[in-house]
N, C-alpha and C positions, 0 to 999 in steps of 0.2 A: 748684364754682361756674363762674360763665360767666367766658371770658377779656373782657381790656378790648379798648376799638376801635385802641388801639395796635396791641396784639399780632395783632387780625387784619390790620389793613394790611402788618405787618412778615412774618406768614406767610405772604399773598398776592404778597408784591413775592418772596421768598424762592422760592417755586415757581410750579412751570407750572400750568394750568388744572387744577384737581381732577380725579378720577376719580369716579364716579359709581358707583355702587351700590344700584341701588330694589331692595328684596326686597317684594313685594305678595303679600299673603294674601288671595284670594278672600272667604273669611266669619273673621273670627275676632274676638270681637268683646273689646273695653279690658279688661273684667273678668276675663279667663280668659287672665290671665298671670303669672309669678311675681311680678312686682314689683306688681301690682292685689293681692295677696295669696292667693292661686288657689293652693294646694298641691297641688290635685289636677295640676296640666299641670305635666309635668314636663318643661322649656326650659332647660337649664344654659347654651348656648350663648348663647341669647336675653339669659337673665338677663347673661350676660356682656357683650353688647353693652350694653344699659341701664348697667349700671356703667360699662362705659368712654366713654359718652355721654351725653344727656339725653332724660330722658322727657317728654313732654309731652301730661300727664294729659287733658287735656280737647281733645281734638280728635277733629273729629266730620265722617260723612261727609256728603255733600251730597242724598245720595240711598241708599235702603237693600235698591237690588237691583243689579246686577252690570253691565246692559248700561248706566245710566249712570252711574251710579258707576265707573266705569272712563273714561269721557270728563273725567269732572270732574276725575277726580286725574292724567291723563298732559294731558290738555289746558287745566284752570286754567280751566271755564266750569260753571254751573249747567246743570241735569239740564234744565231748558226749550227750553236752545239746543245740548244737548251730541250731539245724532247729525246734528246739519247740516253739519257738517266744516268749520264755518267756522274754529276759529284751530286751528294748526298744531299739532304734537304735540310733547310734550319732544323725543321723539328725534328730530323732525324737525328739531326748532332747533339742538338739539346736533350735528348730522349736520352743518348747516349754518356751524357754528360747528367744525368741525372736529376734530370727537368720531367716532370709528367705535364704533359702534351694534351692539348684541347684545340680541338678544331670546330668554328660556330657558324655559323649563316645568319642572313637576316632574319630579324623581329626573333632571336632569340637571346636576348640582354636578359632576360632572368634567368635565364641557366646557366651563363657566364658569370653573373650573381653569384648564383648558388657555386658553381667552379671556385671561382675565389676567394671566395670563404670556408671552403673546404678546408678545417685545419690540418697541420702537417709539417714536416719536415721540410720534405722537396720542394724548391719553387718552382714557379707553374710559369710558361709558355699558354700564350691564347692567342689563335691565330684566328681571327674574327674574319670575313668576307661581309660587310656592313649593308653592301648595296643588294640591291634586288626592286621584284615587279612593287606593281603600286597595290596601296593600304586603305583600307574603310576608315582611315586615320587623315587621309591627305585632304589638304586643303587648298583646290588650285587659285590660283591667283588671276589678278586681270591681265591679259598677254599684252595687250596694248599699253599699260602701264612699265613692262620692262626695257631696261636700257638693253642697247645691243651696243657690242663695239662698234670702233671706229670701220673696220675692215669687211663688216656684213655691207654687202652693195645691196639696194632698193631689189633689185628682184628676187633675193634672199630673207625680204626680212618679215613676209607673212609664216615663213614656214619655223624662221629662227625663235622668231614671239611665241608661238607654239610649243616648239618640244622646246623653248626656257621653262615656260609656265609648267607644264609637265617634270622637269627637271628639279626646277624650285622648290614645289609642293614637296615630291619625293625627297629632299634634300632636308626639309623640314623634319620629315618621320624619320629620318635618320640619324640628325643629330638631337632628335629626343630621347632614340633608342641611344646615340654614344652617351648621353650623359646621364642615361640610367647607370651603365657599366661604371662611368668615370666617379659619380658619389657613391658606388659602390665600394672605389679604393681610398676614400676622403680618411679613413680609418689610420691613424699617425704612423704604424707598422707597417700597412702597403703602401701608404702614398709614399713613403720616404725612402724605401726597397722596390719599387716598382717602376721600369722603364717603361712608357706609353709612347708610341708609334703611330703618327695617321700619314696615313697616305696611299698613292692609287697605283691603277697597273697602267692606264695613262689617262690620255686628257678627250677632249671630243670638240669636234669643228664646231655645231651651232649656227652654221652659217659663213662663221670666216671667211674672208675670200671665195663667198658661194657655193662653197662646201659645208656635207653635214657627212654625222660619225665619224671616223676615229682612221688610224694608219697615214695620214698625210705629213709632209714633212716641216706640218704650221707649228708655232709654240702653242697652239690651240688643243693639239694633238699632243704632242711629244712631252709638252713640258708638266708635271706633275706637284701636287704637294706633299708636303714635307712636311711635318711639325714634329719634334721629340722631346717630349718630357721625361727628365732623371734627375729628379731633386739633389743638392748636393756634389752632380758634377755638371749638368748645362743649368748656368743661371735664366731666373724666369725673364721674359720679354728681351731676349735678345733675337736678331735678325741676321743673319747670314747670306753673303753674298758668296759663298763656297759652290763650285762647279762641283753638283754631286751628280751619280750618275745611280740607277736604280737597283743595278749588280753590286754597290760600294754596302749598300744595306745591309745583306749576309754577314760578311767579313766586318761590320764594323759591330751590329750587335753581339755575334760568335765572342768578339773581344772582348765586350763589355760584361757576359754572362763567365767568362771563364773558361772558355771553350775553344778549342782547336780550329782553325780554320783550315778543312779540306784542302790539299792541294792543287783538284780540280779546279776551283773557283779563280776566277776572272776580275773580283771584284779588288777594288782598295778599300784596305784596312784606314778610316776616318775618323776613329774614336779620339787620338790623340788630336786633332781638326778640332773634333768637335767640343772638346773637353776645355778646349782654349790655350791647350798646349802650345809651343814652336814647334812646326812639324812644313815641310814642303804642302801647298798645298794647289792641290790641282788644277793644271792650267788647261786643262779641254775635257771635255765627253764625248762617246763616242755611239751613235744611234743607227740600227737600220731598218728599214720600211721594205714592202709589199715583196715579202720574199718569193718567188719563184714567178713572179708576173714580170710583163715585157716593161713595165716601169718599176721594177726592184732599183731602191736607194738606199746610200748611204750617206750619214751626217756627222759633223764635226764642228762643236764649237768651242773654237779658242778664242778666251777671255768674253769680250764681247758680240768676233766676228761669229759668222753660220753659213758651212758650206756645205749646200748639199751636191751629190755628183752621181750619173746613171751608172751603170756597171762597166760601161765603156769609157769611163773615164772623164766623160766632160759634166763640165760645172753647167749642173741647172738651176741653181737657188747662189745668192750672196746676199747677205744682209750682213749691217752693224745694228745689233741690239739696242745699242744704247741710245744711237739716233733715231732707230726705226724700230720700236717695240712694236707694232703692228705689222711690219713687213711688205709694206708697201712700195719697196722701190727695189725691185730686186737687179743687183747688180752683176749679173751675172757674168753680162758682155760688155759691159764698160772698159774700154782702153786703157784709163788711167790704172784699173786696179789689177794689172795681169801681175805681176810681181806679189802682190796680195795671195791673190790665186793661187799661183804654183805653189809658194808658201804652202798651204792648209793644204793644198794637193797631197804636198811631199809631206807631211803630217799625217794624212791620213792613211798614205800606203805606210808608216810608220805602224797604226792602229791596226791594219789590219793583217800587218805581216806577224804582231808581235799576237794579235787574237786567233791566229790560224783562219782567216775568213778570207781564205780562199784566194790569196792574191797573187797574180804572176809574178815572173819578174820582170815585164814591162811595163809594170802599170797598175790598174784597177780592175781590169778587166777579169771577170772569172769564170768566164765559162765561154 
């Protein structure tokens, strides 16, 4: 369970500013984790973090390709404004705030070692990028042995067994590299002062609905994980059903480090969410896809529902999540659900008026 807002006042007055920990996976996407129920990825470490922290099922990236999808989750701004450098960067602030700042790549777990144990004063920020090419380490598995989802159709599924197996292995060398770093902090002084963070910049088809790699408007794509361990204020093995969104990340660690949160950012401040405080907590996220192409979307999911719509305003996607985790029945043009529609319509020109993304005053439409 989550600790109360006592206990987190009493463990923030008790120590110094947190220590930081982002572990960021390039593509990997919610589903294809132990704790999603994913037997094939095999992540003991992973899993271990998730137990000693909380999950938080439903958060989803802002954007489902890499160059901004990385702006939106180190700088807290939608995929619109995110390569204009206008609000500053986590490690810029924490740098500022007098955090020394490390930036790592893959297969470099022992110099993140050595980083961490560097004695000192300042707490340390480590911004980890985990994923990368393949290792003289990997061990691929039988493809014909992996499950595929429900959603890969028959003429997808030699290619999906493929880059799984590919995936897996890789997946493998990765979380043996995370759990070098993570008994690195097993030391009673970091584990107890040390916020750990996993999660991606988004997710990847696999086959989904007949599609492979990334940018489409599936939960395959879009939807991402989440894990954050902070001993003291999130208790261990909780599970959250919180609509988080990948920009909420910035603004909620900024808060938990002690740190100002730039005015530029976009994102919601979640600490109190996540701390197990009473606090509002959010009832949609807001996504968009394949910017500058004749199929640029955008998406919106309130509670359960998921709408996505062209730039011209009309609804190309409906699903209810909870009945249709796969997304198989898309409701797009169903009669009975036009009331639905207009609803998350007018939601979303709500999203996009209040994000500056571009929207008229007719509509959706931007250009």
């Amino acid at each position: 369970m989550l600790v109360s807002a006592a206990a987190l006042r009493q463990a923030r007055a008790a120590e110094r500013q947190p220590n930081l920990l982002l572990i960021i996976a390039g593509s990997w996407r919610a589903q294809s984790l132990p704790w999603a129920g994913d037997a094939d990825v095999q992540a003991p470490n992973l899993a271990r973090l998730a137990a000693d922290g909380a999950v938080f099922q439903r958060a989803y990236s802002c954007y489902g390709r890499l160059d901004r999808a990385q702006a939106c989750l180190l700088n807290g701004v939608y995929p619109h404004i995110a390569l204009d450098g206008a609000s500053p960067s986590l490690s810029s602030v924490l740098k500022g705030a007098g955090y020394r700042v490390g930036a790592f790549g893959a297969r470099q777990a022992d110099q993140i070692v050595s980083y961490v144990h560097d004695p000192g004063a300042q707490p340390f920020l480590v911004e980890w990028s985990v994923t990368g090419s393949a290792s003289a380490l990997m061990e691929r598995g039988n493809a014909d042995s992996l499950h595929l989802r429900d959603n890969v159709p028959l003429t997808a599924e030699h290619q999906a067994r493929e880059d799984l197996a590919l995936f897996t292995a890789r997946a493998q060398v990765w979380d043996r590299e995370i759990g070098v770093v993570l008994a690195a902090l097993d030391r009673p002084e970091l584990m107890r002062n040390t916020i750990v963070v996993f999660t991606a910049h988004h997710g990847e088809q696999f086959g989904s609905h007949g599609e492979f790699g990334d940018d489409t408007v599936f939960e395959e794509s879009i939807r991402i994980p989440l894990v954050i361990r902070y001993p003291g204020v999130i208790g261990p093995g909780a599970r959250s059903e919180t609509l988080v969104s990948q920009v909420d990340l910035m603004p909620t660690l900024l808060r938990w480090c002690g740190a100002s949160v730039p005015q530029a950012v976009q994102g919601r401040d979640l600490s109190s969410i996540m701390a197990g405080q009473t606090a509002d907590r959010p009832d949609s996220v807001y996504a968009q896809g394949r910017r500058a192409q004749k199929d640029e979307w955008r998406m919106l999911v309130h509670g359960y529902d998921k709408l996505v719509a062209d730039m011209e305003g009309s609804v190309t996607h409906l699903y209810n999540l909870a009945d249709d985790p796969y997304e198989m029945a898309n409701l797009a043009t169903a009669s009975a659900l036009q009331l639905k529609r207009d609803a998350m319509l007018a939601l979303m020109r709500v999203w996009m008026r209040k994000l500056g993304d571009g929207v008229d005053a007719s509509g959706l439409k931007k250009r």
